[in-house]
C-alpha positions in Angstrom: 0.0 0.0 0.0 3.0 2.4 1.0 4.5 1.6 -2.7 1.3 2.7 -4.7 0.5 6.1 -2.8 3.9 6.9 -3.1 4.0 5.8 -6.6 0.5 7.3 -7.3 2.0 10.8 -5.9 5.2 10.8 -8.4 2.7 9.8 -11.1 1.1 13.3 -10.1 4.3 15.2 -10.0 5.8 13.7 -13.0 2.6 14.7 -15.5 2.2 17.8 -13.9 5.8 19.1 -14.8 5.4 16.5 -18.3 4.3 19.3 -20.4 7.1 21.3 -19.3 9.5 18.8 -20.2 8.5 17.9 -23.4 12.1 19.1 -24.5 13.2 16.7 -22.2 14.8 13.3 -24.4 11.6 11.1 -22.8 9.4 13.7 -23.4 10.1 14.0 -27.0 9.6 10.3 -27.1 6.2 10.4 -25.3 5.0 13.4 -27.9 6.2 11.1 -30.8 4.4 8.2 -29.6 1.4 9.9 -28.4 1.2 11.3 -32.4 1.7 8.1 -33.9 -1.0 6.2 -31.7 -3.3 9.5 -32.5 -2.8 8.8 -35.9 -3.1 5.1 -35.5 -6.6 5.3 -34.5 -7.9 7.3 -37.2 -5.9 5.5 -40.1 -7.3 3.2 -42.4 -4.6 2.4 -45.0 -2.9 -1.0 -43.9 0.2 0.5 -45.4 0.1 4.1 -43.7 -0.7 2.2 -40.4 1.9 -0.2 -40.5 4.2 2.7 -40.7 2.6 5.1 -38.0 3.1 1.7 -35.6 6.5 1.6 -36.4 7.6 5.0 -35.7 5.3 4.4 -32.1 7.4 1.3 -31.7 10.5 3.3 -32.2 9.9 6.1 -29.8 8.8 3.6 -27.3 12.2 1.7 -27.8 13.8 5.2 -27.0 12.1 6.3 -24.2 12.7 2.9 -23.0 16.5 3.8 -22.7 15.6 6.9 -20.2 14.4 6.7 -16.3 12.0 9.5 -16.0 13.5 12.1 -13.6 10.9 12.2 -11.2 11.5 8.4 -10.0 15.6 9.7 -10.0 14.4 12.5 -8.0 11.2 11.8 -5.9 11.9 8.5 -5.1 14.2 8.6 -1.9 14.3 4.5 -0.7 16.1 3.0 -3.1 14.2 -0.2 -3.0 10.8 1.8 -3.7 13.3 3.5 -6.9 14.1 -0.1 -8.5 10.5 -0.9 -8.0 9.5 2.0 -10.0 12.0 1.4 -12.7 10.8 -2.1 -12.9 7.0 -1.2 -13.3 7.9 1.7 -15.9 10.4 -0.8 -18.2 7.2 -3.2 -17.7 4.4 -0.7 -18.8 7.1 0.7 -21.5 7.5 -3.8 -22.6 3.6 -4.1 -23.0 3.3 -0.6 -25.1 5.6 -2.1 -27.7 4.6 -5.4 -28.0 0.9 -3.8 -28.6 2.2 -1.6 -31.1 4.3 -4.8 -32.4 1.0 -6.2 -32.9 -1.1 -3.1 -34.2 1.8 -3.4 -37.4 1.1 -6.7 -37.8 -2.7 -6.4 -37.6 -2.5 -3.5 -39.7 -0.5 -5.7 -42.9 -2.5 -8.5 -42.3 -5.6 -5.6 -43.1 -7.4 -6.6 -39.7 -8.7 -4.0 -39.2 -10.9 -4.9 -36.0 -8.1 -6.0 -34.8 -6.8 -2.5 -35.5 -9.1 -1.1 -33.0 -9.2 -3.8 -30.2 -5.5 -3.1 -30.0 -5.9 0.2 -29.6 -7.9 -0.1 -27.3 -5.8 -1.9 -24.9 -3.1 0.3 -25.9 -5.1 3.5 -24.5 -5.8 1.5 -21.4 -2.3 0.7 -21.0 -1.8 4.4 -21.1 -4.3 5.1 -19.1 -2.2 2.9 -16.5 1.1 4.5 -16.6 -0.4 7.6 -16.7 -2.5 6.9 -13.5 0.8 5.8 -12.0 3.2 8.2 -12.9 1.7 11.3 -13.9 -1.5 13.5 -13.9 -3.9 14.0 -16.9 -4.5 17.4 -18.1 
């Protein structure tokens, strides 16, 4: 219990200063792969999609490389820090395997499999961005 209202609290401190990092090397990777996934949903060409999953896939590989700052900085016992790190590379794993799968739905023209990914895709977002910052 200790672990998720401390966790819950850097989620709020880290998406209240997100916008202001967006210069930051995660933050350009979150604003690439929150435009892909935008674009994701409304695309309809297999081709187009394919591609827009890609690039998500490759900013997600990248800001998979960076610890956000606030579990660095906010996050005093170290154990609680690892933890954090863990869950974040975890939540970061599942975004790209779902994105792994949106390409591959999107060349295989399944489309309603297109959106049921998506779908769990915003939910996983929805998830890390419960946990580690606050929604605008």
């Amino acid at each position: 219990m200790k672990i998720l209202t401390l966790l819950s609290t850097c989620c709020t401190i880290l998406f209240s200063a997100l916008p202001a990092q967006a210069d930051s090397p995660l933050g350009k990777q979150m604003d690439s792969m929150n435009s892909a996934f935008k674009a994701i949903n409304k695309e309809k060409d297999p081709v187009k999609g394919a591609e827009l999953a890609r690039k998500a896939q490759e900013a997600t590989l990248k800001g998979l490389e960076v610890v956000p700052d606030f579990i660095l900085d906010m996050i005093p016992d170290p154990k609680e820090k690892e933890k954090a790190i863990a869950d974040y590379r975890r939540l970061m794993g599942e975004t790209f395997v779902i994105f792994c799968k949106i390409e591959t739905a999107f060349l295989e023209n399944k489309m309603d499999e297109v959106t049921k990914l998506a779908a769990a895709a915003k939910d996983l977002k929805k998830e890390g961005h419960k946990k580690y910052i606050e929604e605008e």
